[in-house]
TISE-820331 format. One line per field, with one value per residue (C-alpha): x, y, z; residue in three letters; residue number from 1. Coordinates in steps of 0.2 Angstrom, whole numbers. Layout:
// residues N
xx = [X; ...]
yy = [Y; ...]
zz = [Z; ...]
aa = [ala; ...]
i = [NUM; ...]
***
This chain:
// residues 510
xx = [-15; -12; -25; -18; -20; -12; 2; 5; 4; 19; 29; 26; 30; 44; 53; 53; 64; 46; 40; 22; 18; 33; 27; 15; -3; -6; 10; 10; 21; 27; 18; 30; 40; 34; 29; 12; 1; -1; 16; 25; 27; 8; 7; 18; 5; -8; -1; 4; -12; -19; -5; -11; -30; -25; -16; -30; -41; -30; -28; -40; -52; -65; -83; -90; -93; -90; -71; -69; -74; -61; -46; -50; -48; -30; -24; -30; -43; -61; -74; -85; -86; -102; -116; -105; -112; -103; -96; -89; -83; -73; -66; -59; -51; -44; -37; -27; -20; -14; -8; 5; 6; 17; 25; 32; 37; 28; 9; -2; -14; -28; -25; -31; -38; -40; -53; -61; -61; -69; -84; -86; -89; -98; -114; -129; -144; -157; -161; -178; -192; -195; -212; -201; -189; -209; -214; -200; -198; -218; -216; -202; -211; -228; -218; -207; -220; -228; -212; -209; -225; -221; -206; -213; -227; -214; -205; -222; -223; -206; -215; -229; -225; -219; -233; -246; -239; -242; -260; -265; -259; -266; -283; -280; -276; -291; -301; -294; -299; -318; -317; -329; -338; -350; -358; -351; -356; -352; -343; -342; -340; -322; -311; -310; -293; -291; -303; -301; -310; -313; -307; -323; -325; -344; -340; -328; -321; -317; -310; -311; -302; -317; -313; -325; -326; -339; -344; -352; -358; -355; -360; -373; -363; -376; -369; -371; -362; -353; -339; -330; -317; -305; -302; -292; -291; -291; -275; -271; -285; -285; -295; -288; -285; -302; -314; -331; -325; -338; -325; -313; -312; -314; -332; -339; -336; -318; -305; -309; -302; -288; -286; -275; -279; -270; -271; -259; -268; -275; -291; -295; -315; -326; -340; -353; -348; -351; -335; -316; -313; -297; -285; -267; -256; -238; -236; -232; -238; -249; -253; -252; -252; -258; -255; -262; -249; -252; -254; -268; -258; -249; -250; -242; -241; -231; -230; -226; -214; -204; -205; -215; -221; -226; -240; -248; -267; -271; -261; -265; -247; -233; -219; -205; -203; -192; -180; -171; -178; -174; -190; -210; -214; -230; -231; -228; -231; -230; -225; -235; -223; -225; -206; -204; -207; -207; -208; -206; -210; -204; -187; -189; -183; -189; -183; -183; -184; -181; -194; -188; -169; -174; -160; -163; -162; -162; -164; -173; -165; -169; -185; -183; -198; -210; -216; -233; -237; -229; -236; -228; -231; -236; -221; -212; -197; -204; -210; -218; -214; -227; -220; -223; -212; -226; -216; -221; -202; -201; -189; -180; -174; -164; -155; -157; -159; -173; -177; -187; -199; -214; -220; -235; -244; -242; -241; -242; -244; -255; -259; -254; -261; -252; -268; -264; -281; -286; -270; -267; -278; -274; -294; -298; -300; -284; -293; -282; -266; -259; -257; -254; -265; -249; -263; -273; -256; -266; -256; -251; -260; -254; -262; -272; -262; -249; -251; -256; -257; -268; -262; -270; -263; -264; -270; -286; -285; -284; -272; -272; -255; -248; -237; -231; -222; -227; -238; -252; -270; -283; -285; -302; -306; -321; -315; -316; -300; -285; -288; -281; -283; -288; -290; -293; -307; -300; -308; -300; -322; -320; -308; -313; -306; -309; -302; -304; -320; -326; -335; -329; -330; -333; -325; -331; -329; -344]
yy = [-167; -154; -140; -123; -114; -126; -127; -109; -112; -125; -114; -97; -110; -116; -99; -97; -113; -127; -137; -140; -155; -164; -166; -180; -173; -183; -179; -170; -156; -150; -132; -119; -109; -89; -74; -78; -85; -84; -76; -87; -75; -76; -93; -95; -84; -96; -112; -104; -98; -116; -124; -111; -120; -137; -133; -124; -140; -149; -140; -147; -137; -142; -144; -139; -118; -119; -123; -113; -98; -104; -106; -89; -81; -90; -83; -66; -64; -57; -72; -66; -54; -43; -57; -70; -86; -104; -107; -93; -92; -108; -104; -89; -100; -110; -96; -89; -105; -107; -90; -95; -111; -103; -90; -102; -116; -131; -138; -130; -143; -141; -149; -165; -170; -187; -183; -176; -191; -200; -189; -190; -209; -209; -217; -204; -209; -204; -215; -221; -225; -237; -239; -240; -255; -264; -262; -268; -283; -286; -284; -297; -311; -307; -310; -323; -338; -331; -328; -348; -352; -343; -350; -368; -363; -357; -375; -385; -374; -378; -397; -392; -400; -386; -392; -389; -369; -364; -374; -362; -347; -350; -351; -335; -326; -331; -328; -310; -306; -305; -289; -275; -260; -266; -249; -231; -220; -201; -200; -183; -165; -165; -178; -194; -199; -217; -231; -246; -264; -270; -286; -295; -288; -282; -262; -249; -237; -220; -203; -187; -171; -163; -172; -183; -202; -212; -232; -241; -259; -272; -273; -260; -243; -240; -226; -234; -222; -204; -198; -180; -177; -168; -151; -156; -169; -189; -197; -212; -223; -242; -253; -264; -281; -291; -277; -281; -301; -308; -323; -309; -298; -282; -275; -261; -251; -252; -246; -250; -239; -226; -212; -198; -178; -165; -155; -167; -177; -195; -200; -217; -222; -235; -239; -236; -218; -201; -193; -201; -209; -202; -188; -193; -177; -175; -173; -156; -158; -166; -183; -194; -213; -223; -241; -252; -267; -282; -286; -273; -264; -252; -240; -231; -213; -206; -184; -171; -166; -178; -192; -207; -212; -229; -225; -236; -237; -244; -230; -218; -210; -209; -222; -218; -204; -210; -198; -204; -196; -180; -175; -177; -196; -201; -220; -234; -252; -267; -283; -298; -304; -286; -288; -272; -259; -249; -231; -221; -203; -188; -188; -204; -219; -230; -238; -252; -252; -267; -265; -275; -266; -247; -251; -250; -263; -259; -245; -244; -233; -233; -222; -203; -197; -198; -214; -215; -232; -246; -265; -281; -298; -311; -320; -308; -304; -293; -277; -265; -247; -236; -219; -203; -209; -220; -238; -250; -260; -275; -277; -290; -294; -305; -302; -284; -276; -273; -286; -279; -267; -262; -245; -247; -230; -217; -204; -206; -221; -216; -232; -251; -266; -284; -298; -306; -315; -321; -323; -306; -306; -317; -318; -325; -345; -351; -361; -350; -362; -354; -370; -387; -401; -413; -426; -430; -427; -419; -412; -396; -385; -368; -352; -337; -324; -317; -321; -303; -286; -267; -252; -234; -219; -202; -210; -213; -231; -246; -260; -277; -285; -306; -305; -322; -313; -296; -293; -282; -292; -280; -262; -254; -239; -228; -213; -197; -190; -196; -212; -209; -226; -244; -261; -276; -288; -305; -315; -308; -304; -286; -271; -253; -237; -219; -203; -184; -187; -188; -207; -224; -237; -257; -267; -286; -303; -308]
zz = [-403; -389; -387; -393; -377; -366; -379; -375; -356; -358; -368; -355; -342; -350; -353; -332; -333; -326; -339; -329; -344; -340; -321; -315; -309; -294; -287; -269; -266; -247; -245; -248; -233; -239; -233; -241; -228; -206; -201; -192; -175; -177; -179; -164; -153; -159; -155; -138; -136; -138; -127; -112; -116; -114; -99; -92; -93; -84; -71; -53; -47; -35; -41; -23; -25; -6; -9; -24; -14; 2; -14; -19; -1; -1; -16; -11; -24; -23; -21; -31; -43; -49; -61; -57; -56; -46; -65; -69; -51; -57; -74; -63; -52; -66; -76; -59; -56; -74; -74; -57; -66; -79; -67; -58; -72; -65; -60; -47; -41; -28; -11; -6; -25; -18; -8; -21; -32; -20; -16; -34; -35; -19; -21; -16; -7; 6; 21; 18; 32; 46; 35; 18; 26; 32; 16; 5; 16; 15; -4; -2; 4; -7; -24; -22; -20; -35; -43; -39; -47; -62; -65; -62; -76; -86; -87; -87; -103; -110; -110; -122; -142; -154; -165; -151; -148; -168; -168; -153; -157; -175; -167; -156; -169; -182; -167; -164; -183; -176; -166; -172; -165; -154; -145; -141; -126; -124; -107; -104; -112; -114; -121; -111; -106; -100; -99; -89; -86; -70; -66; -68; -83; -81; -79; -88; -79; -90; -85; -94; -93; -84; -69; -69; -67; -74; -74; -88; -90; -100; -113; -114; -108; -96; -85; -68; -56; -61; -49; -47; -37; -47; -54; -67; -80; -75; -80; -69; -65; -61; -53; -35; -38; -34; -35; -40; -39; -29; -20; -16; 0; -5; -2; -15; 2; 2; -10; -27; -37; -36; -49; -52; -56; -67; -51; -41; -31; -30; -23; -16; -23; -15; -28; -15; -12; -23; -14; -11; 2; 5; -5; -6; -9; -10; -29; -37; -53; -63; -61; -77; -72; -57; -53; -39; -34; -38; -18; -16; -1; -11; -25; -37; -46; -60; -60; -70; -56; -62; -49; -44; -29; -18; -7; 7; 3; 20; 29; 18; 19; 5; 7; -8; -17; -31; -43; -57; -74; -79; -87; -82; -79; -86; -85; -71; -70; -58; -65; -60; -48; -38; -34; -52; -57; -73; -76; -91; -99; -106; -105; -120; -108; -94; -80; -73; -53; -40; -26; -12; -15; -22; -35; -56; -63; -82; -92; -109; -120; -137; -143; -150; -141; -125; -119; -114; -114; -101; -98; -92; -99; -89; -92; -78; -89; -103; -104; -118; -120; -129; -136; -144; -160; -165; -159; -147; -141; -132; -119; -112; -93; -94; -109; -103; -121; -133; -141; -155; -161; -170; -180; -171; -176; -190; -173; -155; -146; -132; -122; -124; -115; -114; -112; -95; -95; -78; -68; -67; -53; -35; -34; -50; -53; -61; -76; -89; -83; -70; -56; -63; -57; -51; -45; -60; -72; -86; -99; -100; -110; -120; -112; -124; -109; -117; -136; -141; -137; -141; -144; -146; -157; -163; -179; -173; -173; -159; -167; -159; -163; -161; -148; -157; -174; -169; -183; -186; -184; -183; -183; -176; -184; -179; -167; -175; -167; -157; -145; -128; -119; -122; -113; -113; -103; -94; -105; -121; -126; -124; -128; -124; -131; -129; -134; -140; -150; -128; -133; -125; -137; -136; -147; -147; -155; -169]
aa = [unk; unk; unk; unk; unk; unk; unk; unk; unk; unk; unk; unk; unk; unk; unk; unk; unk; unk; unk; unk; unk; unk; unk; unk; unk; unk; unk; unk; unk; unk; unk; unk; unk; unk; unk; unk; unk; unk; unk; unk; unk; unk; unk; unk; unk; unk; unk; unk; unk; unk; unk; unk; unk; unk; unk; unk; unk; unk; unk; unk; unk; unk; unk; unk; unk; unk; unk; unk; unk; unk; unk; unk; unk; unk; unk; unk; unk; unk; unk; unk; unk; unk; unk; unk; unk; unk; unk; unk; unk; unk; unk; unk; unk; unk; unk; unk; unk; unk; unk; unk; unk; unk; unk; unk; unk; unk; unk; unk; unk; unk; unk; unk; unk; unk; unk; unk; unk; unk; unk; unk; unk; unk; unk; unk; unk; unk; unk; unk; unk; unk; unk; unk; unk; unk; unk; unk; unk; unk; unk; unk; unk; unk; unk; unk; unk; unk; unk; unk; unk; unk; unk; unk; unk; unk; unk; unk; unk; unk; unk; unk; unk; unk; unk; unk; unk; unk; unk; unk; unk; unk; unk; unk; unk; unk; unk; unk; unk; unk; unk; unk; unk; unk; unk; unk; unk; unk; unk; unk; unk; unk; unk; unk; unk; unk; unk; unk; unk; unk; unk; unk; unk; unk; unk; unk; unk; unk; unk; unk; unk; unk; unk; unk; unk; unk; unk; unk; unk; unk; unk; unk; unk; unk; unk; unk; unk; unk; unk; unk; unk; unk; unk; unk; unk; unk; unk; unk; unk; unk; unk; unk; unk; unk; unk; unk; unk; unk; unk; unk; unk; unk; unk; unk; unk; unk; unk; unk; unk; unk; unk; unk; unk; unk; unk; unk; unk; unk; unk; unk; unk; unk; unk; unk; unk; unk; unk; unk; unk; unk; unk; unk; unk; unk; unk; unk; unk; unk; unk; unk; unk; unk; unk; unk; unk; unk; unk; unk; unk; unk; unk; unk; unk; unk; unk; unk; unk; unk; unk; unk; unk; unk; unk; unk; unk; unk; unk; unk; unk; unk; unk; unk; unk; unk; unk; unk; unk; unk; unk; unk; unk; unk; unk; unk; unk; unk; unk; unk; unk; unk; unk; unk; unk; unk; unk; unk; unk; unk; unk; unk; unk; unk; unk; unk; unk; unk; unk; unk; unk; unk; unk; unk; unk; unk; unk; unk; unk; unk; unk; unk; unk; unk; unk; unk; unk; unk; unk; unk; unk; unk; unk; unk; unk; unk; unk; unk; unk; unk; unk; unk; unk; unk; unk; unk; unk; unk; unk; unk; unk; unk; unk; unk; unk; unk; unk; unk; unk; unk; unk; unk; unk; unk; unk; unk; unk; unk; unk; unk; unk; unk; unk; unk; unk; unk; unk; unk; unk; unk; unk; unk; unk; unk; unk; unk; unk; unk; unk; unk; unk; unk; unk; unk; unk; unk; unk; unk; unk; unk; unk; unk; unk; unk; unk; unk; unk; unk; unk; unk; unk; unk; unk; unk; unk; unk; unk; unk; unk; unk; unk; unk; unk; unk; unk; unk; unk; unk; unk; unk; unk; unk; unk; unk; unk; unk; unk; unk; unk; unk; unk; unk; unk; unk; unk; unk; unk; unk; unk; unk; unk; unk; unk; unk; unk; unk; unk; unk; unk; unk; unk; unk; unk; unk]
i = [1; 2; 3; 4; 5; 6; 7; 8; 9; 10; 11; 12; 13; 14; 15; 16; 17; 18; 19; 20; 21; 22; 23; 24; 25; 26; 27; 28; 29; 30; 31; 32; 33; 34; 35; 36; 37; 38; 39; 40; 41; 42; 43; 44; 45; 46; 47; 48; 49; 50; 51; 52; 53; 54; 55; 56; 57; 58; 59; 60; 61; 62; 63; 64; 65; 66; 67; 68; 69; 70; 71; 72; 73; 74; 75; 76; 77; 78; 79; 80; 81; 82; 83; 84; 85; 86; 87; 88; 89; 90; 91; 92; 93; 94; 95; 96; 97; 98; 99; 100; 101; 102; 103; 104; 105; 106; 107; 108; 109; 110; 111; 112; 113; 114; 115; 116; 117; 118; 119; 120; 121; 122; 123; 124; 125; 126; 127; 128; 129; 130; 131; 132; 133; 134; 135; 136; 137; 138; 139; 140; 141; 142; 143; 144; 145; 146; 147; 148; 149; 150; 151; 152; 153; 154; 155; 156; 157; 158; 159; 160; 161; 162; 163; 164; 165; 166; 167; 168; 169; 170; 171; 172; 173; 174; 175; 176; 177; 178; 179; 180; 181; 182; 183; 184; 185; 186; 187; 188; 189; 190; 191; 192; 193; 194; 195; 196; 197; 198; 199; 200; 201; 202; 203; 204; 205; 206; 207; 208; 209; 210; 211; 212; 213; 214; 215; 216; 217; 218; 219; 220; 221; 222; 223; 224; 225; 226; 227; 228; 229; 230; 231; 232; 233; 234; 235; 236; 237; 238; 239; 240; 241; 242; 243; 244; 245; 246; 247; 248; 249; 250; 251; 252; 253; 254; 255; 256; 257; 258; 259; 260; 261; 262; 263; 264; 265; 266; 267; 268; 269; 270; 271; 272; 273; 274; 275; 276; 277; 278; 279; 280; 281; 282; 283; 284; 285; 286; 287; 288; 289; 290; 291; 292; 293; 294; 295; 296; 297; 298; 299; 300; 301; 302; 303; 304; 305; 306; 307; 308; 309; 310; 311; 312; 313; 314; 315; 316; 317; 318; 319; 320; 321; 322; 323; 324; 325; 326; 327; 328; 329; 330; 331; 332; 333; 334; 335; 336; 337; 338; 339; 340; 341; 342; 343; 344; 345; 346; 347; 348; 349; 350; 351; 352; 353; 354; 355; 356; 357; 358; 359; 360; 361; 362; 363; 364; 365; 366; 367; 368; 369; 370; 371; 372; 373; 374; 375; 376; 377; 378; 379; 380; 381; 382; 383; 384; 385; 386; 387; 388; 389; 390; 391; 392; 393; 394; 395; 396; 397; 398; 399; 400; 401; 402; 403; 404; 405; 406; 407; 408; 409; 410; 411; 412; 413; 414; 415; 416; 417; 418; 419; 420; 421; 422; 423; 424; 425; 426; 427; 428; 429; 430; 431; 432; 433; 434; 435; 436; 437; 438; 439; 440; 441; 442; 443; 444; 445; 446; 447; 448; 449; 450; 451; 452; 453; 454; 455; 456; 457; 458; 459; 460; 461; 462; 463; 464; 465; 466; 467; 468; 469; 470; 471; 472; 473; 474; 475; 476; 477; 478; 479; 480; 481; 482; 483; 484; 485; 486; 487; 488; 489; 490; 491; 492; 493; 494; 495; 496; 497; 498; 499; 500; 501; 502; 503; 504; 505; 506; 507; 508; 509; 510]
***
């Protein structure tokens, strides 16, 4: 039965001559020609108005203000007006032309528009140094033996049983279950911002935002020497490959260590020495990261003036200052190899640089936020990316893509660390598997380099994740604000951490 107000609706429309019940209600009707509505003069304007635009955009202008200006002085126009900027000074340009465009009924088009293009896709550049050329060609012949040897590792490995990988890496990782808090130190008045073993393992080396550098011993955080050279807060410090190694080369008088001030300088330490041995300056902001090559000859620097630069330790002089992100860089590492390098910071990617050619190889684009944290493994063909979104990704060379990632913290990742165990140093003994004995044909045996990483956070903990399923193993808890910086010893014995609570802590195996 039909409601009694909609029966008086059909029977009012169907005195106008429109039974309305009769018609079907998904039906569609053509909008009505009316007077209701945009007039059609009107509408006419509008779609004229929007014909004039698209011509406009069409129209070639040169990008160089140079020529705009010379463009404008042949068409008799002022070439400049009062606040205007290069542009405006070109959306000028375009409307005039559009303007004699539609005088004349056809296309005006800048002359030569060819030559244009092809500036466009010329590839920019800046001629480096007779240095630069000695130094990529002596970066050149360091990493490709070890490259050579890596690869030659990597199929010894490929030999290993299946059965034999999961039974190590089981035992890693019931091993790495067993680190605790073994002793705390204050290092300072202010919050300590990195912390770094050296490559024997015996002495940590922690910055803080004083500007101080101080050196504690393993494993009783002993201060053993205290250095200031800084204004500003440490943020890059690592240690030269072979320091404090008593087979290696490099004496406590020569360069051990190079670190990096909020001020914008670098300073080159001997461990024998209360002052640098040399200031390295160039940058013009703050210095975040600094990285020693694996070779010992050169270093580098990541700046809050949004480069990073290769510097010549021996010479003492800056070889590459290298553009390429559009915001502060914070992080840099060397691969093993020494042939790349990665660089990351706030503009939420990295990069990926060839050494030996100058060229990017990859970019890593794929965290929302700053990346503070970069490591290689000692694979040569993996990298890990730290960032302020609270992932740690894993990156792939020669897939050239992420291959995965991990909510590492509830905040900021601050710092990460791949274990690279002793090969990561030239000077070390290679008992952790690096050379194959081919003469007494011993099988080959898996490696503990590699099989898992550390992470610090905002949240006040130092995770240490299986680089094997990339699961969560342990998390150290016991700073009392945001953990800045961690690493881990050669032998896998030892990770430090420190942070804003101003301590370094040790964190060892029962």
């Amino acid at each position: 039965m039909m409601h009694p107000s909609r029966q008086a609706y059909v029977e009012e429309d169907t005195d106008m001559g429109i039974n309305f019940a009769d018609l079907p209600v998904d039906q569609d009707y053509d909008m009505p020609s009316t007077e209701a509505g945009i007039p059609s003069a009107r509408a006419s304007a509008i779609i004229s108005q929007f014909e004039r635009k698209r011509r406009a955009a069409a129209m070639v202008v040169p990008t160089d203000d140079t020529k705009v200006r010379a463009r404008l002085r042949e068409l008799g126009e002022p070439i400049t007006l009062f606040g205007e900027g290069p542009s405006e000074r070109r959306d000028r340009l375009r409307e005039l032309l559009t303007d004699m465009a539609e005088q004349q009924g056809g296309d005006i088009e800048m002359e030569e528009p060819e030559e244009e293009d092809e500036e466009q896709q010329e590839e920019f550049y800046t001629v480096g140094s007779e240095e630069l050329l000695a130094a990529r060609k002596n970066i050149a012949h360091y990493s490709l033996p070890r490259a050579k040897a890596r690869v030659a590792r990597l199929k010894e490995e490929s030999t290993i049983p299946l059965r034999t990988h999961v039974k190590h890496r089981k035992a890693v990782r019931e091993k790495l279950e067993g680190f605790d808090l073994y002793g705390s130190q204050i290092a300072g008045d202010r919050p300590v911002s990195i912390c770094r073993f050296s490559p024997d393992g015996q002495t940590v080396a922690a910055g803080n935002w004083s500007g101080g550098i101080k050196l504690l011993s393993v494993p009783n955080m002993e201060e053993t020497a205290n250095f200031k050279g800084h204004t500003d807060r440490v943020g890059g410090l690592s240690w030269a490959p072979g320091a404090t190694l008593p087979e290696s080369n490099v004496s406590p008088s020569n360069v051990n260590l190079i670190s990096g001030g909020g001020e914008g300088t670098i300073n080159l330490w001997a461990l024998d020495q209360e002052k640098p041995l040399a200031t390295l300056s160039g940058h013009s902001g703050r210095v975040c990261r600094t990285e020693f090559h694996p070779s010992g000859r050169y270093a580098a620097s990541a700046s809050f003036d949004t480069t990073w630069r290769l510097w010549d330790i021996e010479k003492e002089t800056e070889l590459l200052l290298q553009e390429g992100h559009s915001r502060e860089v914070y992080a840099v590492s060397f691969n093993n190899d020494g042939s790349l390098v990665a660089s990351g910071g706030f503009d939420s990617n990295g990069r990926i640089w060839d050494l030996r050619t100058g060229r990017t190889v990859m970019i890593l684009e794929g965290h929302i936020r700053e990346i503070f944290g970069l490591d290689w493994g000692v694979d040569g063909y993996r990298v890990l990316s730290g960032s302020g979104d609270g992932w740690v990704k894993c990156w792939d060379l020669r897939q050239v893509k992420s291959t995965g990632g991990i909510g590492a913290h509830k905040s900021v990742v601050s710092d990460l660390r791949w274990y690279k165990g002793a090969e990561s140093a030239s000077f070390l003994p290679s008992g952790d598997g690096m050379d194959i004995d081919t003469e007494t044909q011993e099988p080959v045996q898996p490696k503990k380099s590699g099989t898992f990483f550390v992470s610090s956070g905002f949240d006040k903990n130092v995770n240490v994740f299986s680089a094997d399923d990339w699961s969560l193993v342990k998390t150290l808890s016991g700073h009392s604000g945001n953990v800045l910086s961690t690493d881990i010893s050669h032998d896998a014995k030892w990770i430090a951490s420190c942070g804003h609570d101003r301590t370094v802590k040790l964190w060892g195996l029962e």
